[in-house]
KELUMDREN-608748 format. One line per 10 residues: number of its first residue (from 1); for each residue x, y, z of N, C-alpha, C. Coordinates in steps of 0.001 Angstrom, whole numbers, always signed. Layout:
BEGIN
NUM	X Y Z X Y Z X Y Z ~ ...
//
This chain:
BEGIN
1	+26818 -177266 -38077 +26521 -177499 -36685 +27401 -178637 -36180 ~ +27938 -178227 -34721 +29366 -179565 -34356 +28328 -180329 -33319 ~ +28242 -181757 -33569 +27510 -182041 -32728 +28569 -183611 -31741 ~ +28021 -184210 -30622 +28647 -184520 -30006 +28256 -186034 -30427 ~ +28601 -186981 -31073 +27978 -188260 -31428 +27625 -189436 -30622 ~ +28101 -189000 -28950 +27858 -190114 -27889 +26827 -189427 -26952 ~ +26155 -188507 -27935 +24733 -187637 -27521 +23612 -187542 -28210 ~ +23962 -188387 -29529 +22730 -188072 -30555 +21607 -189318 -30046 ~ +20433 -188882 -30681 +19302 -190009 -30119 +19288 -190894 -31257 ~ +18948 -192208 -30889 +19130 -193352 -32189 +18021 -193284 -32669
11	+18712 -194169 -33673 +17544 -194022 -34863 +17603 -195652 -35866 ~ +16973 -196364 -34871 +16581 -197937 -35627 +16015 -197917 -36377 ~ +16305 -199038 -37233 +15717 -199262 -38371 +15061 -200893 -38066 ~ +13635 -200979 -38293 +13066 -202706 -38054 +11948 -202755 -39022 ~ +12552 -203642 -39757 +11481 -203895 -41040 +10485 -202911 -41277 ~ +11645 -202105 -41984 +10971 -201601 -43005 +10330 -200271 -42019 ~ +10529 -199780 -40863 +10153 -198855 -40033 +11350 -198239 -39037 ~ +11154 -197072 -39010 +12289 -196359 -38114 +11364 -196056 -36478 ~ +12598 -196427 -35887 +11742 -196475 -34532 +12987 -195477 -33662 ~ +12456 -194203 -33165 +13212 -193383 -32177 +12735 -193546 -30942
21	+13984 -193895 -29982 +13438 -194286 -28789 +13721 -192868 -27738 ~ +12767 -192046 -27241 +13367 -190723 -26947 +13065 -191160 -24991 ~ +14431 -190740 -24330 +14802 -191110 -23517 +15305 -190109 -22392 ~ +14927 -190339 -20907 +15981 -189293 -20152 +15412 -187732 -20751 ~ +16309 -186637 -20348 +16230 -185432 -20417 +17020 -185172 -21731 ~ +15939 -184615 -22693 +16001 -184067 -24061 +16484 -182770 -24446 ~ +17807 -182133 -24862 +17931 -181678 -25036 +17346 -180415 -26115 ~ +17223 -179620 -26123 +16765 -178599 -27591 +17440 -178959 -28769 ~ +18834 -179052 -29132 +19921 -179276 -29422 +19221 -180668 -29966 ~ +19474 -181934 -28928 +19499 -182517 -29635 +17872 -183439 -30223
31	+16964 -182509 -30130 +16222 -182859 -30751 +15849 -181919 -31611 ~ +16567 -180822 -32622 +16297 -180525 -33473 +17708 -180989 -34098 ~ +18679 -181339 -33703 +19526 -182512 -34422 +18575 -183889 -35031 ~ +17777 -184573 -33945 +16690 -185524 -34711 +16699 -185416 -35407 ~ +15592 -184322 -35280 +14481 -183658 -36642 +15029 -184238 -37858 ~ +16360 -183511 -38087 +17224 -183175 -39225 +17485 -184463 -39410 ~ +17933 -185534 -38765 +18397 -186667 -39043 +17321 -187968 -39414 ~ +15940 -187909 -38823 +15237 -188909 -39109 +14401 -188298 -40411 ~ +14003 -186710 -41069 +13627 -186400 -42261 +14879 -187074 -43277 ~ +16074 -186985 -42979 +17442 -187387 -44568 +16642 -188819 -44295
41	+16757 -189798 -43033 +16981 -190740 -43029 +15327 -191181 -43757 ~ +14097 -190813 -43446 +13103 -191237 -44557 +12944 -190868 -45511 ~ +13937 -189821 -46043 +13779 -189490 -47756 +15070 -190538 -48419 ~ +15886 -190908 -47648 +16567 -191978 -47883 +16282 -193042 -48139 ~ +15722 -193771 -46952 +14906 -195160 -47009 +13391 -195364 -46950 ~ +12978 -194441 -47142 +11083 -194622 -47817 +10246 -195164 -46642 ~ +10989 -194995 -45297 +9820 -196542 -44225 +8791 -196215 -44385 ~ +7940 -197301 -43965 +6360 -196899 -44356 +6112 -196744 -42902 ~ +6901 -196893 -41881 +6235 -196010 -40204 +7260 -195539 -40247 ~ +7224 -194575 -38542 +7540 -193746 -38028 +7118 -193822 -36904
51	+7877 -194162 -35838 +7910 -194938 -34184 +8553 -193641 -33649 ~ +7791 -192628 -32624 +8500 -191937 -31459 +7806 -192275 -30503 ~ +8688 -192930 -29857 +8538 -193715 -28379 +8655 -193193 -27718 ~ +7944 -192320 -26549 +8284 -191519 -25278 +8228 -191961 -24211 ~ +8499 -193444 -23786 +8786 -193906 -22856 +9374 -193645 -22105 ~ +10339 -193411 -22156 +11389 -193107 -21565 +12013 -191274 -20788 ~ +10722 -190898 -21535 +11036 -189308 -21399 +10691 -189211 -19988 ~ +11411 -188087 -19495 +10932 -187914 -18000 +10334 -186650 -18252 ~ +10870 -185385 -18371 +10137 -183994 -18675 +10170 -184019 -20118 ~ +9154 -183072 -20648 +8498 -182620 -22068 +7683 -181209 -21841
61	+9025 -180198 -22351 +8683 -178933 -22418 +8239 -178258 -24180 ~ +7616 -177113 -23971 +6766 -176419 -24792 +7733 -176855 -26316 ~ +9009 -176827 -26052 +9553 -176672 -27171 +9754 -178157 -28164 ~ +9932 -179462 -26844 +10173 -180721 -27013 +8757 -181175 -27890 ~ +7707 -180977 -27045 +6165 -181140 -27749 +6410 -180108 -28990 ~ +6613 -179152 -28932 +6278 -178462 -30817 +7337 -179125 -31699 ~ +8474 -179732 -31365 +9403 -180376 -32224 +8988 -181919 -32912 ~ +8224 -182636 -31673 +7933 -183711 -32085 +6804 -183544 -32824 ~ +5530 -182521 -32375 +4679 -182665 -33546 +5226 -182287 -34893 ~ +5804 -181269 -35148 +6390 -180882 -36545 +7199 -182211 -36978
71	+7775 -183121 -36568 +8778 -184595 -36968 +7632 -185499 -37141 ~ +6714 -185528 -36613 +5406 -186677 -36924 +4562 -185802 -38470 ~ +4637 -184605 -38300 +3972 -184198 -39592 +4617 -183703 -40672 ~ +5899 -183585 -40470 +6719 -183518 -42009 +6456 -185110 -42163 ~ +7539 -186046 -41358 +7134 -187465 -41915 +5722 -187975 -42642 ~ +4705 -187446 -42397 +3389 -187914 -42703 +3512 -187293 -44019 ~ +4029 -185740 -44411 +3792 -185010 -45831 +5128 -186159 -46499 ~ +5842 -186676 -46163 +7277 -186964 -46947 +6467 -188777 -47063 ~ +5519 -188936 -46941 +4915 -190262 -46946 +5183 -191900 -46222 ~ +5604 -191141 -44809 +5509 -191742 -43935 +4680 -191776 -42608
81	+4109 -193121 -42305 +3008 -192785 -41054 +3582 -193171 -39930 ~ +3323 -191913 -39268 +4162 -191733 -38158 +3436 -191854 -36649 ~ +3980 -192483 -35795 +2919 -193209 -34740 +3787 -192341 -33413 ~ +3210 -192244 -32603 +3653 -191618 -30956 +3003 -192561 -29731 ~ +4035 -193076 -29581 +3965 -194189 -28211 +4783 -193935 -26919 ~ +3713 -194214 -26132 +4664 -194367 -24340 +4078 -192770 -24271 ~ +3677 -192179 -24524 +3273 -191180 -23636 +2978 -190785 -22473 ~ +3167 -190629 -21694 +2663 -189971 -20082 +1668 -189340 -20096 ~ +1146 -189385 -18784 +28 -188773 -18343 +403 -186786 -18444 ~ +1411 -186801 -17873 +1817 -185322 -17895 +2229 -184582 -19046
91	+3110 -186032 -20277 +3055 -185441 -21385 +1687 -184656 -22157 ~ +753 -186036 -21852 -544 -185131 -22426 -819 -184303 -22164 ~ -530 -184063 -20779 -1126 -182707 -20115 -705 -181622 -20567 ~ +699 -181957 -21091 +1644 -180755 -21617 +1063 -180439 -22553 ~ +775 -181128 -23430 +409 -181412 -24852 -1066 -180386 -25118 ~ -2168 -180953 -24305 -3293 -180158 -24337 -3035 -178932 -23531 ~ -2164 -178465 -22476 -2305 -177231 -21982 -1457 -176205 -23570 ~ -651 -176919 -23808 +189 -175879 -24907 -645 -176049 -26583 ~ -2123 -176651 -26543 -2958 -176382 -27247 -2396 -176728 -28507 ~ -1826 -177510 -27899 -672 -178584 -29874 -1689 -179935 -29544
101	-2570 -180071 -31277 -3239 -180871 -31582 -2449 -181593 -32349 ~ -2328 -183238 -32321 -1914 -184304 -32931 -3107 -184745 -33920 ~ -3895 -183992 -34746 -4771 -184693 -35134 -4086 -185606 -36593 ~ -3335 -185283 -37386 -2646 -186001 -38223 -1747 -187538 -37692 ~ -1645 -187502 -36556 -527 -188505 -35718 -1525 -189473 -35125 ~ -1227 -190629 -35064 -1275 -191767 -34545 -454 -191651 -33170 ~ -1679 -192365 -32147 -974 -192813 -30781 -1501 -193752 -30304 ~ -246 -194447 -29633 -298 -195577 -28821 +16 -195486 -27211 ~ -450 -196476 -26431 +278 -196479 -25395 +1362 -196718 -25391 ~ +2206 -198132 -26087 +3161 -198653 -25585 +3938 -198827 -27358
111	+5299 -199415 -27352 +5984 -199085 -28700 +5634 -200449 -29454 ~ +4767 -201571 -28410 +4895 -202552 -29000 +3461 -202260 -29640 ~ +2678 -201591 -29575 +1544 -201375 -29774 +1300 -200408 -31253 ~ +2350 -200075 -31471 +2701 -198686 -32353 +3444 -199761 -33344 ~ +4282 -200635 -33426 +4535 -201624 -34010 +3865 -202374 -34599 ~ +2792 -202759 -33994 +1478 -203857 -34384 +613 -202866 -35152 ~ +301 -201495 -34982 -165 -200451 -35486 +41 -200494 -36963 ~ +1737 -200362 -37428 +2425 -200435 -38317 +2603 -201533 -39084 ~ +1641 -202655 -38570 +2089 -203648 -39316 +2795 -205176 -38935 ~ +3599 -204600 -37848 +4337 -205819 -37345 +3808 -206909 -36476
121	+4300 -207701 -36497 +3105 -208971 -35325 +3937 -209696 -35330 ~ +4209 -209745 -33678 +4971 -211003 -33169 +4578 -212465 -34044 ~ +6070 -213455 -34222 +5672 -214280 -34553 +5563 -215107 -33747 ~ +4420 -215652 -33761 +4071 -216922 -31996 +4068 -218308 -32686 ~ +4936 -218406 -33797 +5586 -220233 -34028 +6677 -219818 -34012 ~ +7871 -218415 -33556 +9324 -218534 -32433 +9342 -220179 -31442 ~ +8066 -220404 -30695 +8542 -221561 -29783 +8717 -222875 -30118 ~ +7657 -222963 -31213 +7398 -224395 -31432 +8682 -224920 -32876 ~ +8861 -226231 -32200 +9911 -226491 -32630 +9785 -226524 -34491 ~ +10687 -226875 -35431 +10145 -226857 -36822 +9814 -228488 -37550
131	+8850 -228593 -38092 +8524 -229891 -38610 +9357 -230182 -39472 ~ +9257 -231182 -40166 +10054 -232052 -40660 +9830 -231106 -42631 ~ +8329 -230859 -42555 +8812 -230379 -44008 +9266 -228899 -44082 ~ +9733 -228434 -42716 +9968 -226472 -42910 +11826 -227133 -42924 ~ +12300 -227871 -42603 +13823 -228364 -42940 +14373 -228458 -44278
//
């Protein structure tokens, strides 16, 4: 498959968790390019989450929703827990009219929330300056 590389969707890596930020109008294409790329990339690196962020999505058709549930539930069989954040109101709607249950998947509202989900937690001594014995 020839694919176009200033079209593929990223795929971060943050301690120890892969976080896809899915954005704009989603191609078919290139979200079963994903698929393919974030399964190598957790049989590769083992993360213990799995971040799809739909923030950013504007439409989510029949095919976009059956792709992402199948990418949240291979990850979950390949032993990764896989979280779905930023959802829309209309996504859901999509979601329950096309009768695709997430019951294996974790959701959040927001990615920072799906983060903290996973484990991560802001550190809130970032401001304060460092004492004399952390030198």
């Amino acid at each position: 498959m020839q694919r176009d590389a200033g079209n593929e969707i990223p795929i971060l890596e943050l301690w120890g968790r892969l976080v896809v930020p899915l954005q704009g109008d989603i191609t078919d294409t290139q979200m079963e390019a994903l698929q393919e790329r974030v399964l190598r990339r957790v049989r590769a690196r083992a993360p213990s989450g799995l971040v799809l962020d739909a923030t950013g999505v504007w439409m989510m058709d029949s095919h976009l929703c059956a792709v992402m549930g199948r990418l949240a539930s291979a990850a979950r069989l390949m032993g990764t827990r896989p979280v779905l954040s930023g959802l829309s109101p209309t996504i859901v709607m999509t979601l329950q009219t096309m009768g695709i249950e997430l019951t294996s998947v974790e959701t959040t509202v927001s990615l920072e929330a799906a983060l903290e989900l996973l484990g991560v937690w802001p550190d809130e001594d970032d401001d304060e300056e460092e004492t004399d014995d952390e030198r």
